[in-house]
Backbone as CSV, one residue per row, in Angstrom:
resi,resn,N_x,N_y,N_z,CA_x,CA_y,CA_z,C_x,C_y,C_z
1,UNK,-22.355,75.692,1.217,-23.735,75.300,1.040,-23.904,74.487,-0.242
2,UNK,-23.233,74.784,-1.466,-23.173,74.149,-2.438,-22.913,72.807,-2.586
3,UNK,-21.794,72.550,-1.306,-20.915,71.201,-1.706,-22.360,70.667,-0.630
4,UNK,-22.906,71.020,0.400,-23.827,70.121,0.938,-25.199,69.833,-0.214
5,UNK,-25.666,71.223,-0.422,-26.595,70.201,-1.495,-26.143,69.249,-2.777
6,UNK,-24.921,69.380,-3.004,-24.407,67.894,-4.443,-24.207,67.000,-3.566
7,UNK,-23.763,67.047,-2.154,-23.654,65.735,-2.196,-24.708,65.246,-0.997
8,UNK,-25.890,65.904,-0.630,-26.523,65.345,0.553,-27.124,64.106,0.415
9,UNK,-27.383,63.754,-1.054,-28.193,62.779,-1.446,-27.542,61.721,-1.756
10,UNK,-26.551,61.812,-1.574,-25.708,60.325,-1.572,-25.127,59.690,-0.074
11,UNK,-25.515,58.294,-0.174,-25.147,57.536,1.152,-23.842,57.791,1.324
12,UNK,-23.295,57.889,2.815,-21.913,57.372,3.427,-21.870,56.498,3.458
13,UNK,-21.307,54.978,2.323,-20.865,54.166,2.349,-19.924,53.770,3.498
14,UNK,-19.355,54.506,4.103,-18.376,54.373,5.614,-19.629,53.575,6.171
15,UNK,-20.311,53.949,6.581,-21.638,53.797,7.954,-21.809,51.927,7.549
16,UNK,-21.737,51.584,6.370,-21.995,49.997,6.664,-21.013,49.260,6.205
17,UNK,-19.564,49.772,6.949,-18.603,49.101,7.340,-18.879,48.662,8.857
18,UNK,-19.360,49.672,9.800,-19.511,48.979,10.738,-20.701,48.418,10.792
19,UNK,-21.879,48.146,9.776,-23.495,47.266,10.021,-22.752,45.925,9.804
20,UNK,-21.499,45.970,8.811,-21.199,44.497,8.500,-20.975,43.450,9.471
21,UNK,-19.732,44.469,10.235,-19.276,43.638,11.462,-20.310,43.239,12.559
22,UNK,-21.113,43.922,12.617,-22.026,43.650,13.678,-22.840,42.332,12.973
23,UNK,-23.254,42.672,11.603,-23.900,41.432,11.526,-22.932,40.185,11.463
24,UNK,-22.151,40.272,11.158,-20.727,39.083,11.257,-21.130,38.668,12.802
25,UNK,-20.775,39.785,13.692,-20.738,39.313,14.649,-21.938,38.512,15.464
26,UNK,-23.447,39.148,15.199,-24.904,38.068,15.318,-24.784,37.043,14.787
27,UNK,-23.623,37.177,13.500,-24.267,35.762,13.077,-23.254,34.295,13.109
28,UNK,-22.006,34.940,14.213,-21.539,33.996,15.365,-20.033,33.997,14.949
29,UNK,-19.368,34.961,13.507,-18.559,34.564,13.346,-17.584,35.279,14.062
30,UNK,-18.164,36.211,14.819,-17.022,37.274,15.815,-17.154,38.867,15.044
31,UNK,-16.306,39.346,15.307,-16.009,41.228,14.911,-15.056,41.671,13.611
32,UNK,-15.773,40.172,12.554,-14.858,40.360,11.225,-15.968,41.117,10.307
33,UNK,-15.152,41.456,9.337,-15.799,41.862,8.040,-16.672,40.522,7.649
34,UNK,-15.461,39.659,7.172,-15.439,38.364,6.380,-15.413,37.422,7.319
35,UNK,-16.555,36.345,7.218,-16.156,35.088,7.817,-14.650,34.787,7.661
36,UNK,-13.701,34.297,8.682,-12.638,33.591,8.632,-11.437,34.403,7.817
37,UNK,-11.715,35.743,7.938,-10.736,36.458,7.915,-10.706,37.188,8.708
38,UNK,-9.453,37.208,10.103,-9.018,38.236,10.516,-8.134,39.485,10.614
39,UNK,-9.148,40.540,9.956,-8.147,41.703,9.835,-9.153,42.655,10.417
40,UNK,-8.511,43.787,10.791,-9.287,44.715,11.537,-9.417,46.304,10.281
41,UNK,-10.621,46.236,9.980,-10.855,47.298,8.724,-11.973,47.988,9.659
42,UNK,-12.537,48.176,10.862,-13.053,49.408,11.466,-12.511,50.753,11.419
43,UNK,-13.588,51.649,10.853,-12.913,52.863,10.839,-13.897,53.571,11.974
44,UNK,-14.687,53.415,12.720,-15.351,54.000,13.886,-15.700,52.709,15.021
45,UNK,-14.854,52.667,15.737,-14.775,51.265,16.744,-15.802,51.865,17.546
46,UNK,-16.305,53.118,17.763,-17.223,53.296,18.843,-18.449,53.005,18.095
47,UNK,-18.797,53.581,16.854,-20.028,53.446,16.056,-20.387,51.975,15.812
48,UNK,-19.183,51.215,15.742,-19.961,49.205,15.899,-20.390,49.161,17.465
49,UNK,-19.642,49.595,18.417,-20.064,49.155,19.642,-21.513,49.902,19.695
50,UNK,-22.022,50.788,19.494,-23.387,51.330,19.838,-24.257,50.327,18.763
51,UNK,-23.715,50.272,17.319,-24.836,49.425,16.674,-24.733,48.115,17.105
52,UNK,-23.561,47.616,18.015,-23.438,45.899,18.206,-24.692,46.180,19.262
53,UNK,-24.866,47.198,20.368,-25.637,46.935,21.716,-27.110,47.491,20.836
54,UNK,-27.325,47.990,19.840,-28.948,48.098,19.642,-29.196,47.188,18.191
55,UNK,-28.268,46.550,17.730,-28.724,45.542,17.227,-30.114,44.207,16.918
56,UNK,-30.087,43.666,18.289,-31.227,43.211,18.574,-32.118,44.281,18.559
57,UNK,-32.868,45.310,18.299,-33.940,46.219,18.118,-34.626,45.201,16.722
58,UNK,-35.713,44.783,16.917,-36.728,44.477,15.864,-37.722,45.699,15.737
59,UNK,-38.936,45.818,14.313,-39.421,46.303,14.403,-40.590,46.136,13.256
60,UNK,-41.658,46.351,13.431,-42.766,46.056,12.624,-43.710,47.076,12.160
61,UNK,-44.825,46.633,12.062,-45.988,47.749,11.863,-47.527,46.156,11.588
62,UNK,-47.882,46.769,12.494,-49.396,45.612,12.771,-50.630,46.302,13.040
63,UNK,-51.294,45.748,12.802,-53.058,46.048,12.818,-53.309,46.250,14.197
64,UNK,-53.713,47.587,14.168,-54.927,47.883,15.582,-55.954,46.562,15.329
65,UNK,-55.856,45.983,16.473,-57.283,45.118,16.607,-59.255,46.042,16.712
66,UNK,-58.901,47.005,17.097,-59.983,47.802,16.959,-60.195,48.676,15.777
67,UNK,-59.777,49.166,15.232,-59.303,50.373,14.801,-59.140,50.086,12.705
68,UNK,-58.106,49.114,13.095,-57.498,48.252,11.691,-56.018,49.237,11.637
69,UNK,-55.997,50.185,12.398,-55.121,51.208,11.943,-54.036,50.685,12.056
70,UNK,-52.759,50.987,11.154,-51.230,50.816,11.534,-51.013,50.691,12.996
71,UNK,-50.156,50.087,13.237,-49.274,50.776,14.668,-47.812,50.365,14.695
72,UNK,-46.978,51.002,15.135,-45.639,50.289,15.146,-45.139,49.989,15.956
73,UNK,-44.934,48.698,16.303,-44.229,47.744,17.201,-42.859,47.849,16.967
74,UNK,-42.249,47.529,18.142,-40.869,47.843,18.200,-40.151,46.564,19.643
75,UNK,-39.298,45.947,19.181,-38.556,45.174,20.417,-37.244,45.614,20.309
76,UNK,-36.882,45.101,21.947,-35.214,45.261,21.874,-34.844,44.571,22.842
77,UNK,-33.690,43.517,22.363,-32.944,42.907,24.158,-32.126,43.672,24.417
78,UNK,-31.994,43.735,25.954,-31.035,44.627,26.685,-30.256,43.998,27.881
79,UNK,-29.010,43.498,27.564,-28.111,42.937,28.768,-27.819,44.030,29.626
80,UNK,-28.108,43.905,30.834,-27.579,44.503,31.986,-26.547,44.488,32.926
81,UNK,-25.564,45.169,33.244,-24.737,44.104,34.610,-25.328,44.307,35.572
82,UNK,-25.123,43.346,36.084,-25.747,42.970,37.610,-25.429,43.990,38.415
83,UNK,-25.222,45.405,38.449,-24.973,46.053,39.427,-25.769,47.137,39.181
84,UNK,-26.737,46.872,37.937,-27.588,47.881,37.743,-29.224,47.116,38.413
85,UNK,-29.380,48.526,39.178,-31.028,48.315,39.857,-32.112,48.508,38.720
86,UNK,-32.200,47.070,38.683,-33.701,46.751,37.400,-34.517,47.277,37.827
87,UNK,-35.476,47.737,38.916,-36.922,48.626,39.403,-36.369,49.706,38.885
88,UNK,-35.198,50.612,38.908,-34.854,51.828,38.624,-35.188,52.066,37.385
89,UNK,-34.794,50.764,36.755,-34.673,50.676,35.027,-36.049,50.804,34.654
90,UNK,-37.064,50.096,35.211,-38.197,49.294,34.915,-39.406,50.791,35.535
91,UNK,-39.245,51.922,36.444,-39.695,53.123,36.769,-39.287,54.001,36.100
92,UNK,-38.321,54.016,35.587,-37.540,55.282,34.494,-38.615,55.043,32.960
93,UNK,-38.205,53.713,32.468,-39.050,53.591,31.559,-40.278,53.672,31.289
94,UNK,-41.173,53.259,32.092,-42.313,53.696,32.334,-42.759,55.229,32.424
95,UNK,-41.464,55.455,33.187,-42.139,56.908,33.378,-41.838,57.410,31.753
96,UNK,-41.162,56.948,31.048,-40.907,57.614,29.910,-42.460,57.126,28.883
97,UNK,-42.588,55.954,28.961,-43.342,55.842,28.291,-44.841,56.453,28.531
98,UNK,-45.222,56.771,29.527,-46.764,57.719,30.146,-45.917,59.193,29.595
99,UNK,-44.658,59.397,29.214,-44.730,60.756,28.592,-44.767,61.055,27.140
100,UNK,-44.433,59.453,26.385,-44.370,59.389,25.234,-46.188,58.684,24.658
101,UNK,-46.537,58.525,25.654,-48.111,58.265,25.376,-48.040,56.889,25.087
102,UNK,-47.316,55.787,25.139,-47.155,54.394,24.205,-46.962,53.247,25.929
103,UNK,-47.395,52.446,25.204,-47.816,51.356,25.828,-45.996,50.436,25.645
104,UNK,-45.666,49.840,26.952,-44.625,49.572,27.418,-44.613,47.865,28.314
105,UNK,-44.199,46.992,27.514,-43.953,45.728,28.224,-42.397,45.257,28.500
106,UNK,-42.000,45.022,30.016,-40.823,45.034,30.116,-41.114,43.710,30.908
107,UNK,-40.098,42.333,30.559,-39.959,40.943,30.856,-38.669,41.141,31.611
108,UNK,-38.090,40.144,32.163,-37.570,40.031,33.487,-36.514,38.723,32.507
């Protein structure tokens, strides 16, 4: 219990070894650390692949037009393969969102 409270308050520097690569990789140069160096310094190859696919997630906070109140906006692109049934996708979510109470726009 001791060793968790000295050190809870300090970041895992590990965790943005893989934010790097991902942003390397948005920003066209591929799955490096370093532009134009290839060496492979991943120490969780699964933890870039989940942050490479939610990457694109934007997110804000904007004015209720009524209200003035906060609200937080949130986007995300999502590639699909073609062998997945988009209505399935597009009824699941929905249904999630009438349980999460939040308003849901899904583009094609």
């Amino acid at each position: 219990m001791a060793m968790w409270v000295a050190f809870f308050p300090l970041l895992a520097d590990d965790a943005y070894i893989p934010a790097r690569y991902v942003r390397q990789l948005y920003a066209g140069h591929g799955l490096v650390f370093n532009a134009g160096e290839r060496i492979n310094a991943l120490t969780s190859p699964l933890h870039t692949l989940v942050l490479a696919a939610i990457a694109p997630l934007t997110s804000d906070t904007v004015t209720a037009p009524m209200s003035g109140d906060p609200l937080f906006q949130a986007t995300i692109t999502v590639a699909l393969p073609g062998s997945v049934d988009i209505e399935t996708i597009r009824t699941e979510l929905e249904a999630l969102a009438d349980r999460l109470m939040v308003d849901i726009e899904l583009e094609d």
